[in-house]
C-alpha positions in Angstrom: 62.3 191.6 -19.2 61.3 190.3 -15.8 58.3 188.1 -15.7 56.7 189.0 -12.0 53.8 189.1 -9.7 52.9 192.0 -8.2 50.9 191.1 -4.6 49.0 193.8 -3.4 48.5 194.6 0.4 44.7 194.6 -0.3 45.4 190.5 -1.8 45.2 191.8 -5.4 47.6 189.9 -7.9 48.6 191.6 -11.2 50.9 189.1 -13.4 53.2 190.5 -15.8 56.2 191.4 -17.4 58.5 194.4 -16.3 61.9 196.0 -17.6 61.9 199.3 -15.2 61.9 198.0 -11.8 64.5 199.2 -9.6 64.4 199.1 -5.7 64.8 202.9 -5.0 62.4 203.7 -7.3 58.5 204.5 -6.0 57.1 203.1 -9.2 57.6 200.6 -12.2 55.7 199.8 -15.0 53.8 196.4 -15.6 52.5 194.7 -18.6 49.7 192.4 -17.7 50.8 188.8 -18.8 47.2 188.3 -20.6 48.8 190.3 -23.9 52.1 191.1 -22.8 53.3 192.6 -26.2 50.3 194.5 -26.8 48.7 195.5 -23.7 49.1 198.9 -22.0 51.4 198.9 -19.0 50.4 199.1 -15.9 51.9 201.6 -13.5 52.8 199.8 -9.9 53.2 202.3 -7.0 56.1 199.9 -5.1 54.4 201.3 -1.7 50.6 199.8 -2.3 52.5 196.4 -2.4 53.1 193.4 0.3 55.7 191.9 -2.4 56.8 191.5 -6.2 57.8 187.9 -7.1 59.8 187.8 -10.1 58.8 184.1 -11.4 59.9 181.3 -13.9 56.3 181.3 -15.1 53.2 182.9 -14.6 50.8 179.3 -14.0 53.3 177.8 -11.0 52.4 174.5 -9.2 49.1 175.9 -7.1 49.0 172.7 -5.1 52.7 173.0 -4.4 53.1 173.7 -0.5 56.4 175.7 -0.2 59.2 174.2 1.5 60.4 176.6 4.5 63.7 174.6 5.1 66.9 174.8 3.5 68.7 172.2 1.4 71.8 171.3 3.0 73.4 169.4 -0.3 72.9 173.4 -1.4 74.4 176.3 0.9 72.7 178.9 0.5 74.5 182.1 -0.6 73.6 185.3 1.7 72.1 185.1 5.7 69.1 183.0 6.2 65.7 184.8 7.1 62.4 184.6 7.9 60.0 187.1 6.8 56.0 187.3 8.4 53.6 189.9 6.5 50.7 191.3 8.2 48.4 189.6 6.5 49.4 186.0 8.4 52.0 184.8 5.3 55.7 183.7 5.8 58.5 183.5 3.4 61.4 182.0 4.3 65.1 182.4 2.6 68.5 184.3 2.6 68.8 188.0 1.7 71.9 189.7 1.1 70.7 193.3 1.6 68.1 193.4 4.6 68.4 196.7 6.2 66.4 197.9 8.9 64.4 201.6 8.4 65.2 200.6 3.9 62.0 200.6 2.5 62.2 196.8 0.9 65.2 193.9 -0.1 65.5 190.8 -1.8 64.4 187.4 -0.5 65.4 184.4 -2.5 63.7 181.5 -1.4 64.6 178.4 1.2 63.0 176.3 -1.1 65.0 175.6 -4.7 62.3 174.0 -6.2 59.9 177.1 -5.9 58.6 178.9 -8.8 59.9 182.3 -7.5 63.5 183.0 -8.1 63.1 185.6 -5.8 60.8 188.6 -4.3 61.5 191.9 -3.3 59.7 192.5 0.3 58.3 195.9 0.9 59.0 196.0 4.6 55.8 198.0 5.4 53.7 195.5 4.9 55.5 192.9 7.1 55.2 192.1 11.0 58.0 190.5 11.6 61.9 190.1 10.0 63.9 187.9 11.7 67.2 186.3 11.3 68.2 182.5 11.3 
């Protein structure tokens, strides 16, 4: 079970838990964190989303601003990247399976202290992927 959040291109934000989501797969299933062993999963069509963070907990640090720079007492594992959606937001980290024309990869954050362990990046919804 994967605790995530699901970030719609439209800016709405289902929290939950997941078991079933694979990155060649169109959809997964979600169950919302508000009654996560009762509730009625959610179906998540992987294409409606800008990105699904798969978190250490659901609350985070809201005033926490995001550190885009890497720590060098930690190398990071995988090439570094930086990744700008269209809606104006940037993520910075390392990726070990970008592909250009695949529909989405994994991003683990610059930053070690962050709350996300890591996101998968639907590349439609981005503006820019670049390299660093």
């Amino acid at each position: 079970m994967n605790k995530v959040v699901a970030r719609y291109i439209d800016g709405r934000v289902v929290k939950g838990i997941t078991a079933d989501f694979f990155q060649t797969k169109d959809l997964f299933h979600l169950r919302p964190s508000t009654d996560p062993d009762t509730a009625t999963p959610v179906e998540i069509r992987t294409k409606e989303l800008k990105a699904l963070f798969f978190v250490k907990d659901f609350e985070g640090k809201p005033d926490r601003v995001e550190k885009k720079e890497f720590d060098p007492a930690h190398p990071p594992a995988g090439r570094r990247i930086t990744v700008k959606f269209k809606d104006g937001e940037s993520l910075v980290g390392t990726t070990t399976g970008y592909q250009p024309g695949r529909p989405g990869f994994f991003l683990v954050p610059a930053d070690t202290d962050s709350n996300t362990e890591r996101a998968f990046v639907v590349a439609a919804a981005t503006k820019e992927i670049s390299f660093i």
